[in-house]
N, C-alpha and C positions, 0 to 999 in steps of 0.2 A: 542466767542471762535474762535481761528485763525485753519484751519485746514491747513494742508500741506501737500504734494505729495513726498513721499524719493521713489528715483529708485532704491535703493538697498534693497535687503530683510529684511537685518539685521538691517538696518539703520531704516526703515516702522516699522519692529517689536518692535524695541525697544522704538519708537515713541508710538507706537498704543498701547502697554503694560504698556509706563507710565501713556499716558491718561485713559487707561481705570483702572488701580490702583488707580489714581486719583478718577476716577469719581466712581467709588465705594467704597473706602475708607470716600467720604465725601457726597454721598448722599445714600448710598446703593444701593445694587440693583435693587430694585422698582423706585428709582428713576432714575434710569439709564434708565429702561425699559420706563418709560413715559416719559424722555426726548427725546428717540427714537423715539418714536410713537409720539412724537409732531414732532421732526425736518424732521422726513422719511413718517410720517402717516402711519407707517406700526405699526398693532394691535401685543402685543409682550404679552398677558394676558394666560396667564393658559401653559404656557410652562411647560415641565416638562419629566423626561427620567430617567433610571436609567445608572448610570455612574461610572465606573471606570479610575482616572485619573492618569494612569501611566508614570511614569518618573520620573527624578533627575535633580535638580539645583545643581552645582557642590560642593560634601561638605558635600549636606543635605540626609540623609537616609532615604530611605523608610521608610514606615508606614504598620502596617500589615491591613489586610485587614477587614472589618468591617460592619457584615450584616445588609443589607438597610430595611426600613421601604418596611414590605411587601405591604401594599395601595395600591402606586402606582404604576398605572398600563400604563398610558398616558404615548407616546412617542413622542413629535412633536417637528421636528426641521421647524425652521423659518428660510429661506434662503435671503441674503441682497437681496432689490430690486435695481433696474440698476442706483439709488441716490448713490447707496454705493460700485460700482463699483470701483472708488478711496482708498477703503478701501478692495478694493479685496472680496474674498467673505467672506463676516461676520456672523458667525452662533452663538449664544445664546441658550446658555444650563441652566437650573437650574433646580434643583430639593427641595422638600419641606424637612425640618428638621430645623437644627441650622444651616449646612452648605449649601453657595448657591454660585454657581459656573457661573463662564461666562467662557468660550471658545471659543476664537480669533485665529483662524485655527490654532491651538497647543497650544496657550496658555493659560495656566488655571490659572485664577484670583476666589481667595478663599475671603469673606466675614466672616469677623469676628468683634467683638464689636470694639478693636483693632488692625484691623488690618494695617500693614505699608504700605507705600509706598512701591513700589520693588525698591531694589539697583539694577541698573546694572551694580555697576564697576568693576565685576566681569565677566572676556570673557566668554559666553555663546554657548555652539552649539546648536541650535535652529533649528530640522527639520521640515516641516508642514507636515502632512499628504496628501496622495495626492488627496483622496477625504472624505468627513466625515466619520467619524468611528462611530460604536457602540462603547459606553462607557459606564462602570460603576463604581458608586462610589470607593473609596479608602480614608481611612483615608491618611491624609497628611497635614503638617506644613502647618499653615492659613499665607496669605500673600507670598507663597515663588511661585517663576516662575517654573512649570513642564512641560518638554515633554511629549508627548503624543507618547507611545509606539505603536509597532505593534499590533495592536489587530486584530482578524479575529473571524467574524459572519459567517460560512456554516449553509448551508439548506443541511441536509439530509433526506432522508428517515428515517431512525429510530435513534431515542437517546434513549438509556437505556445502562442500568448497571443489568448483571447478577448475583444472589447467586452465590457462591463460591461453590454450588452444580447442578451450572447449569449450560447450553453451551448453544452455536450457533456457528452457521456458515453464521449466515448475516454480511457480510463485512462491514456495515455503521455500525453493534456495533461494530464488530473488530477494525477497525479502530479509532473508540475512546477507547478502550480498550489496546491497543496498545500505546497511550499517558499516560495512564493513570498508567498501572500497566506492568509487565516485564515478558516475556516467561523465565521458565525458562532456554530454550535454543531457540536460534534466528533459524528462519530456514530459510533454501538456497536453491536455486533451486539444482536439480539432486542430492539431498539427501545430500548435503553439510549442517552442522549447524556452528553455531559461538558463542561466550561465550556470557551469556546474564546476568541470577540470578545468575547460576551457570557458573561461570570465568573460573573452570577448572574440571578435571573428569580423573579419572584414572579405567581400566578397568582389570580382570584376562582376560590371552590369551584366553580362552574359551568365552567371554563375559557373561557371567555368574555373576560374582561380580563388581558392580560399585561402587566408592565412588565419588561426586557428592560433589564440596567445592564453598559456599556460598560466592560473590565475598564482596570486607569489604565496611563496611560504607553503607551494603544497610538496608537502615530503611524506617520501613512506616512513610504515610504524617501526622499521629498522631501522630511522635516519637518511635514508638513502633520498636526495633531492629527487624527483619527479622532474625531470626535463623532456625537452624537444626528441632528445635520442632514444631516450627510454617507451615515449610512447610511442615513435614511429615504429620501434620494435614490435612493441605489443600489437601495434594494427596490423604490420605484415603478419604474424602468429597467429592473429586471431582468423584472418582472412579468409583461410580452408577450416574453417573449426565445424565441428562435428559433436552432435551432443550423444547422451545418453545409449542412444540406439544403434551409433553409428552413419545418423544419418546426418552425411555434407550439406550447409546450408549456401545462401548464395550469394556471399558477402565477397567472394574471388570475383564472381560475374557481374558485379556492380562496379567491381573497381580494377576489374582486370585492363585498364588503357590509363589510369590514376599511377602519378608518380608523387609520393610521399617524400615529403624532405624535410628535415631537422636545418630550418632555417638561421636562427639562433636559437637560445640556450632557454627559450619558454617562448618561441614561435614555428609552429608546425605548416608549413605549406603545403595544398593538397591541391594537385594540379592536374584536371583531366580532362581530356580531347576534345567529352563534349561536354556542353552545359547539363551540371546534375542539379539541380533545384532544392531536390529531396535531400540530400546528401547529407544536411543539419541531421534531417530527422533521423537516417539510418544511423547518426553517427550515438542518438541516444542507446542504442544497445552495445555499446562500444564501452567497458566498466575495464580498465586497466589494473594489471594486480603483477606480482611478484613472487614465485619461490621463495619461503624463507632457508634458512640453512638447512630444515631437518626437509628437504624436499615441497614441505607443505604449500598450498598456494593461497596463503592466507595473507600475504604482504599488501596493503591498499594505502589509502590515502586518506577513504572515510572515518566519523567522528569513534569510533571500534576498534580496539585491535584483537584480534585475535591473539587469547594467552593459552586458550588449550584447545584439540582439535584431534580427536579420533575417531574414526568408522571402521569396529572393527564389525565384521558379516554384513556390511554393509548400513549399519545403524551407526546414525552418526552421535555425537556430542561435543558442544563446544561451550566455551567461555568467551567472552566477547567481555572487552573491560574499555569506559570511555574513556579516550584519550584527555581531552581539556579539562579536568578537574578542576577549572578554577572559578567554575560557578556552584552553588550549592542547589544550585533552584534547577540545574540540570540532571533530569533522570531520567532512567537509572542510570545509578554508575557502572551496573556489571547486570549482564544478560547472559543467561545460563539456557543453551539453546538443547534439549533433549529429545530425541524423534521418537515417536511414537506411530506408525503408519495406522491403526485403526483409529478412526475419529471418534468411536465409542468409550474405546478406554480412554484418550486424551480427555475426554470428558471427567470421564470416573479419575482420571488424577485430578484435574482439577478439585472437583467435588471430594474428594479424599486431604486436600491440602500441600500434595504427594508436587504441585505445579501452581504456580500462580498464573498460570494464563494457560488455554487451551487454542491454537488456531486452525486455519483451514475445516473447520467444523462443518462446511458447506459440503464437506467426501463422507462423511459420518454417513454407513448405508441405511441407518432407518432416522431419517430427518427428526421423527416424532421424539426423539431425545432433544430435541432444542427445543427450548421453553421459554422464550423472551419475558414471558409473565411471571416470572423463580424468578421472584427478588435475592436469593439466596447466591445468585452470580449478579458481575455485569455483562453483560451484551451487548454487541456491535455489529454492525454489516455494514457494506460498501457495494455500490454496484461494479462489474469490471469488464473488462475487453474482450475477453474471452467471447469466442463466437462458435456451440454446439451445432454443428450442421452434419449434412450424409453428403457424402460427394454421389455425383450422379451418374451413372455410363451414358457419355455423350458420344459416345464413336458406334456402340452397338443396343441392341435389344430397344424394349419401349421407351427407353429416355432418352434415345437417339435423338428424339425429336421436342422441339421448342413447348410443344400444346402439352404432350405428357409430364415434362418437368415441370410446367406451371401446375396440370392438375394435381402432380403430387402435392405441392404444396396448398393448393386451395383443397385437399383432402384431410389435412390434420388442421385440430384446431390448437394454435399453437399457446394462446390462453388457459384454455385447460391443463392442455399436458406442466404447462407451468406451475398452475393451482396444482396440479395433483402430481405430480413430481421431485420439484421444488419447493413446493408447501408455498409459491409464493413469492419466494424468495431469488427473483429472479426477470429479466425484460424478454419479449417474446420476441423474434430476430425480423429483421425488414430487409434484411440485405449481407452482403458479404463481409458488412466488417459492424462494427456497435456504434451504438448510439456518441461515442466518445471520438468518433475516429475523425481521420481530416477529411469533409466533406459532409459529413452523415448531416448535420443542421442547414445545408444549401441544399442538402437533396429534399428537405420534405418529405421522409417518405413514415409512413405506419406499414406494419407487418401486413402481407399478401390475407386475406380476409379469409377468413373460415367457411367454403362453401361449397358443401359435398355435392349438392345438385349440380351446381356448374362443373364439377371434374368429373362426374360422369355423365354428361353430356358430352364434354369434351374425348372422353374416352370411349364413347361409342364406336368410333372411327380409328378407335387402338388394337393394338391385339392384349387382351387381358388373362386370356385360356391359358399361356403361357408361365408357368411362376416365376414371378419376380426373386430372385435371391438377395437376404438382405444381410450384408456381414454384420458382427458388432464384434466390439471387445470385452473383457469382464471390466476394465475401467479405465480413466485420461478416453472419455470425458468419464466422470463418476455417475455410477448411476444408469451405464451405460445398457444394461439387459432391460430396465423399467421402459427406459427412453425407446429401447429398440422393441419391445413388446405394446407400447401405447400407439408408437407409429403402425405397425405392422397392423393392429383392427384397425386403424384409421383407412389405411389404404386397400383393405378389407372390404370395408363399407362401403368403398364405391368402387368396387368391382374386381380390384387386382387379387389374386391368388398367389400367398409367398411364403417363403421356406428362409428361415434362419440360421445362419452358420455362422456361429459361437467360435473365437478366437481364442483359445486361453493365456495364450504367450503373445504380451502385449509388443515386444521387441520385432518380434518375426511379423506383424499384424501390420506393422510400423513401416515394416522393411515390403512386404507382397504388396503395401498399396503403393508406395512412393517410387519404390524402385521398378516392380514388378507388374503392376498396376490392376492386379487381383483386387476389384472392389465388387466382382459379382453385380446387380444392378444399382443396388447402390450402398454405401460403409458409414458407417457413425464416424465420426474424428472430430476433432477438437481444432480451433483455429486460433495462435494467441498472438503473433504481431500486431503492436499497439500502430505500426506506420502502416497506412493503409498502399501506401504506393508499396511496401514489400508483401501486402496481402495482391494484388491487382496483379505484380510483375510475376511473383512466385506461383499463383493459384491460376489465375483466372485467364491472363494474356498466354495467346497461342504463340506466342511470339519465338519464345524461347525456348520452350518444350521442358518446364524445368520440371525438378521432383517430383512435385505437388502436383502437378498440372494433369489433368485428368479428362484431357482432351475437347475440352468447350471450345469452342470458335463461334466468334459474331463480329462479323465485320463492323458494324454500330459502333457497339464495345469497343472493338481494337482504335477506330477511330477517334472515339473519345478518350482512351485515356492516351492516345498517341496527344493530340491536343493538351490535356491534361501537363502532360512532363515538361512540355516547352515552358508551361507559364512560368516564368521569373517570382512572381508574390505567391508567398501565403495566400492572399485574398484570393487571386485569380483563379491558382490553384484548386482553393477550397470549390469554387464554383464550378471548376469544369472537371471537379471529384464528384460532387453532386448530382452531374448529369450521368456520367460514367455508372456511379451508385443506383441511378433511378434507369438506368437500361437492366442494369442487372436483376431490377425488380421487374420489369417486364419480361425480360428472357432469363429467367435464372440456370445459372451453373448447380446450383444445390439447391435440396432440401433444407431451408432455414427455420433453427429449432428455437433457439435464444443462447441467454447470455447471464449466467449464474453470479448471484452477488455470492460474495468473500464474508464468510462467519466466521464471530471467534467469540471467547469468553474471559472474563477472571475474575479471579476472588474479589469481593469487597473488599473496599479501602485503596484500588490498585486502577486506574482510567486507561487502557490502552486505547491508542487513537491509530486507527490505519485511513490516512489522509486518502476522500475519496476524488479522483480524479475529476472533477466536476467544474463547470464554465464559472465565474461567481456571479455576484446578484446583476452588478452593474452591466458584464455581459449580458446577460438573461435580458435586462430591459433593448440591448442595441439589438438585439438577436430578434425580439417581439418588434420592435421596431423597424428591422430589414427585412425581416422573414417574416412576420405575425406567426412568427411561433414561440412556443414555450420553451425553457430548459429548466433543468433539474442546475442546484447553485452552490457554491460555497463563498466564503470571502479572496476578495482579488486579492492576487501578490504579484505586486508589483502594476507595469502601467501598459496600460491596451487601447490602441485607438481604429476606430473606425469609421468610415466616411459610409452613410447610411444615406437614400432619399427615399424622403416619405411624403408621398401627393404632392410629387412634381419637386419639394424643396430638398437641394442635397447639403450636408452640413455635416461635420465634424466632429465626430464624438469622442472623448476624452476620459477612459477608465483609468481612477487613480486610486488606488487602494487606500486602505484608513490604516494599516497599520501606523504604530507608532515614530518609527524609522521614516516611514513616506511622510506624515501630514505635513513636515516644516517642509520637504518640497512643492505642497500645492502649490502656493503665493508663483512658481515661474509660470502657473498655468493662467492666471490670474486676467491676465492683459487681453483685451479682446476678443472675452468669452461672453456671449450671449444670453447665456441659459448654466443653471445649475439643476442638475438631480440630485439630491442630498438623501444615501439611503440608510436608512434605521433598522436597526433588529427591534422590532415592536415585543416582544417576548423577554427584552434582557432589560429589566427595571433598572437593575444597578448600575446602566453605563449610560441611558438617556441622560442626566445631568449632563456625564463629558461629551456625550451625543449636542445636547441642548450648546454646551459651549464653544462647540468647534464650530458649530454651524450662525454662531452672531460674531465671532473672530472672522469668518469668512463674507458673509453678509455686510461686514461693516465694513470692510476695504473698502479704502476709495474707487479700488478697478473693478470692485463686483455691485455698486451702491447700485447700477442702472438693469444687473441683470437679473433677467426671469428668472422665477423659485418653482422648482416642484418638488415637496419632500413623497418620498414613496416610504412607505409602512411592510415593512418587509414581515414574514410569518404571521400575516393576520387569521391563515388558518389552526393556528394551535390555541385549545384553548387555554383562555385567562391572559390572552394578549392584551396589551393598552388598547385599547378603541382607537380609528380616530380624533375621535373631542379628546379623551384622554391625550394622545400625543400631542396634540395641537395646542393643550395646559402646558406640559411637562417642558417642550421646548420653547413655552413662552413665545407663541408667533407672533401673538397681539402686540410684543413689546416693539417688532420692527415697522417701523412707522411708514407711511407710503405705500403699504401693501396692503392689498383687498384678498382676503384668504377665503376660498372653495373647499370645501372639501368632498370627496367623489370616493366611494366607496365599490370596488368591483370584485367578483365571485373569488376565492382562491383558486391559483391556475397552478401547476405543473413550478411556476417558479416560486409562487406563494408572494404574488406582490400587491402591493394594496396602495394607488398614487393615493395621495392629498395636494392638493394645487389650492 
């Protein structure tokens, strides 16, 4: 046999796919395998993987998918040796059945009694993968040429799927929960939500009466329509749900005087005594799901379905396959979800090739394994909600009292323990809930200052002889022994005397503080309601005396957020959360530690994006505007307006995103607008041109000819951005006639904005 060398991809492909049609077609696979191992000497025996081979030859339709002989359990891929260099790297795949598979870096050649030659006179696009994939079967046309779609293997901490009467709050099942099944309302930072199950919602001006309409075509991955009855089910179920620990949350006590009704067939009415305000936001943790036939509660709604799903000792593993197939540009098509609970090893699979993506890498106990500078992965972080704090004994011992909870906290410096715990990686806490939450940007507030003189003056007039006892757990929050050994010198330092009692059984540690309310002087614990009115009702308000509640009383406090609940807006809301927030930094209920960003990794060639929940740019400026403060940004979705006054002028601000979907609706904004902000990513060369062009499409309208321009230069802090003058060329401002152009250059801030007027 003559072998040959093509320098072109397509050309090599198309070469190596006849021959290897060929040589399976007419000796089989087995024979192909010891022809191998004769001409390479490389041993090619008991191969075997489970694999799904997705893709399309142009023409040919998928196949649905087709559960694999449970058996096999072997995975060994055979890598070409340096003979088969010339053939690039050549990996061999099969596995046992009727069907038996070779794959030629993308291409899958099917064995069958009859099976053909491939034509290829039909133009193919042919992508390789850029390094091996996990793969598993898929029924598919024997004989036909398949791409090999995206597919992505993570390692995380935990894979499970909760009853539809149970909860958590562990991000690595949210997060697959989130693929799989649909909030049903999306939620946003600083109490913002977006249409998710429920597309739309109409409320009485008291908010008191909601109707809640099902958006269409949402059906579960069994077929089964998603209606009015199905979720009203799910909500009464969900209502006493109980997570991991067994500990009741308190979604009965919100809606315990709420009467639910299946109005019609995609209209949910939700009708309660008194005006609930909040009611949108709590309904974000509301994720409706199904029993499938085998018990499993993997039935949703989301773009995922679950095709396999076992936990046995507790370690889970799933298959997650996209539903809509009918784009190519959407990946992946299949997520292969594997738990791994130490974030060392998830690493070392990554790094082994063993996984394509490592997450929750933020629990890894010796941080100094994250390397952001190892080009040899990608990395990513996100900041998140999460709120590490100690609850405080407010009913007895020295925290009884207002002046010692503040000196604990003016005792630690919550900077450092971040640097040197977090590596970093991580915001130092100001308050009872995160810098993301509803109110936290109208409170103003920076973390309680670092200042051991002042807490020991204050605590001259304490009793300190006494030791303080400080519970912890071994981890949730992670990290939890550093965290409780860095506090404890700190409160050392300035006088107190304390003893550490070490939980080992996180369940029982869960159960003595909430129920029992064994937190000794003060406990590590971990805070994650993204709604701040269920962190305020649950934690903080004496009102109710619920689980969480750890006996704080401030009559201030109770008054504000009683005020607080009445407001009818978001706005209002946000503002009289603000104050409420900014008492509880004056009389704190906790020790506030911070608020840990979310690490993950993957192979080269593979971009995992975990969307960070962040205000976007356009906010940022209305926010420096109302507030003269900074935020942290990402790009709008969708449309946000705010009525802002600044030195005495009050006027109307109008966030409208750039996506592509949105710009043809600018023009209804058009009419009777005064002013334009027109914002740029100064860092992205390649889209100033369509930057340059949207903004003379809009400047040319007859309704905008009269109005003020200020273009703002977004990311002027990274380097190798356009300058100023640069942007001021690139979108040609000189060509718009009538305009006298400034340009005004200021420091990068927190949101990284840089006007030009």
């Amino acid at each position: 046999m003559n072998f040959q060398i093509w320098q072109d991809e397509k050309a090599w492909m198309k070469g190596a796919a006849n021959w290897l049609g060929w040589m399976v077609s007419g000796f089989g696979l087995e024979g192909v395998g010891n022809w191998f191992e004769w001409y390479f000497g490389t041993e090619l025996d008991g191969i075997m993987s489970y694999c799904i081979a997705v893709g399309e030859h142009r023409g040919v339709q998928r196949m649905p998918v087709r559960r694999f002989d449970e058996s096999i359990s072997a995975a060994v891929e055979v890598k070409a040796p340096n003979t088969l260099t010339k053939w690039k790297s050549f990996i061999v795949k099969t596995f046992c059945g009727r069907r038996q598979v070779v794959n030629l870096n993308g291409i899958i050649m099917c064995k069958s009694e009859a099976a053909p030659i491939v034509d290829f006179s039909t133009p193919l696009d042919i992508r390789l993968p850029k390094s091996p994939l996990h793969i598993e079967e898929e029924s598919f046309k024997m004989g036909d040429l398949f791409w090999i779609a995206d597919n992505v293997n993570p390692a995380r901490s935990n894979v499970d799927f909760r009853l539809p009467t149970q909860v958590t709050d562990d991000n690595s099942v949210l997060a697959l929960k989130s693929l799989v099944f649909e909030p049903l309302v999306k939620w946003l930072p600083h109490g913002k939500v977006a249409p998710a199950l429920f597309s739309s919602w109409q409320h009485s001006d008291d908010k008191r009466i909601w109707h809640f309409h099902i958006r269409e075509n949402a059906v579960f991955h069994d077929g089964k329509a998603c209606d009015a009855d199905l979720i009203v089910k799910y909500i009464l179920g969900f209502l006493d749900s109980r997570d991991y620990f067994g500990m009741s949350w308190s979604y009965a006590r919100y809606f315990a005087q709420t009467k639910f009704t299946a109005e019609s067939a995609r209209t949910v009415r939700v009708e309660n005594t008194d005006p609930f305000a909040d009611l949108v936001n709590v309904f974000t943790d509301f994720w409706p799901s199904r029993l499938a036939v085998d018990g499993k509660p993997v039935l949703g709604t989301g773009p995922f379905e679950v095709t396999e799903f076992e936990r046995p000792n507790d370690i889970g593993r799933a298959v997650l396959r996209r539903v809509d197939t009918s784009s190519k540009e959407a990946t992946p098509q299949v997520i292969i979800a594997t738990a791994e609970r130490d974030g060392a090893k998830r690493l070392e699979l990554l790094r082994q090739g063993t996984v394509d993506a490592a997450l929750n890498l933020e629990r890894t106990e010796d941080l100094n394994l994250i390397d952001f500078s190892d080009k040899s992965l990608n990395w990513g972080k996100v900041g998140s909600t999460l709120s590490v704090i100690y609850y405080l004994s407010c009913t007895k011992g020295v925290f009884a009292s207002p002046e010692a909870r503040l000196a604990a906290n003016l005792a630690v410096d919550k900077n450092a323990l971040v640097a040197e715990i977090y590596r970093g990686w991580g915001t130092p806490a100001a308050t009872v809930v995160s810098p993301l939450h509803h109110g936290f940007p109208e409170s103003r507030l920076e973390p309680i200052p670092y200042d051991p003189d002042a807490a020991r003056k204050i605590l001259q007039n304490h009793d300190t002889d006494t030791p303080i006892v400080i519970r912890t757990p071994v981890y949730m929050p992670e990290h939890a022994q550093r965290i409780t050994a860095f506090v404890a010198e700190a409160l050392e330092a300035v006088g107190f005397k304390t003893r550490i009692d070490l939980e080992t059984n996180r369940p029982e540690y869960a159960r003595s503080i909430g129920l029992k309310k064994n937190i000794g002087d003060l406990a590590l614990f971990d805070s994650t309601p993204n709604c701040t009115f269920r962190v305020l009702d649950d934690k903080v308000s004496s009102e109710s005396h619920n689980t969480w509640w750890l006996g704080y009383h401030d009559d201030t406090f109770q008054q504000l957020f009683s005020e607080a609940k009445k407001q009818i807006s978001a706005e209002d809301r946000a503002q009289a959360y603000g104050k409420a927030l900014r008492r509880l930094h004056e009389n704190p209920p906790w020790l506030y530690i911070g608020h840990p960003d979310v690490i993950w990794a993957t192979r080269t060639g593979l971009t995992l994006e975990i969307h960070e929940p962040r205000v976007s740019t356009p906010d940022a400026i209305l926010y420096k505007l109302k507030l003269n403060q900074d935020v942290t940004t990402i790009p709008t979705v969708g449309f946000n307006v705010e009525t802002v006054t600044y030195k005495n002028v009050k006027f109307n601000v109008w966030d409208v995103g750039g996506q592509d979907k949105i710009r043809p609706l600018w023009r209804h904004y058009f009419s009777g607008t005064q002013g334009l902000i027109f914002v740029i990513d100064s860092n992205d060369r390649a889209r100033i041109d369509e930057a340059r062009q949207e903004l003379h499409r809009i400047i040319l309208d007859r309704e905008m000819k009269e109005a003020l321009l200020l273009v703002f230069a977004n990311k002027q802090d990274i380097p190798g951005s356009m300058t100023p003058t640069e942007v001021t060329e690139k979108l040609r401002l000189a060509q718009l006639k009538e305009r006298t152009w400034r340009q005004k250059r200021r420091p990068g801030s927190a949101s990284d904005i840089s006007p030009m007027g």
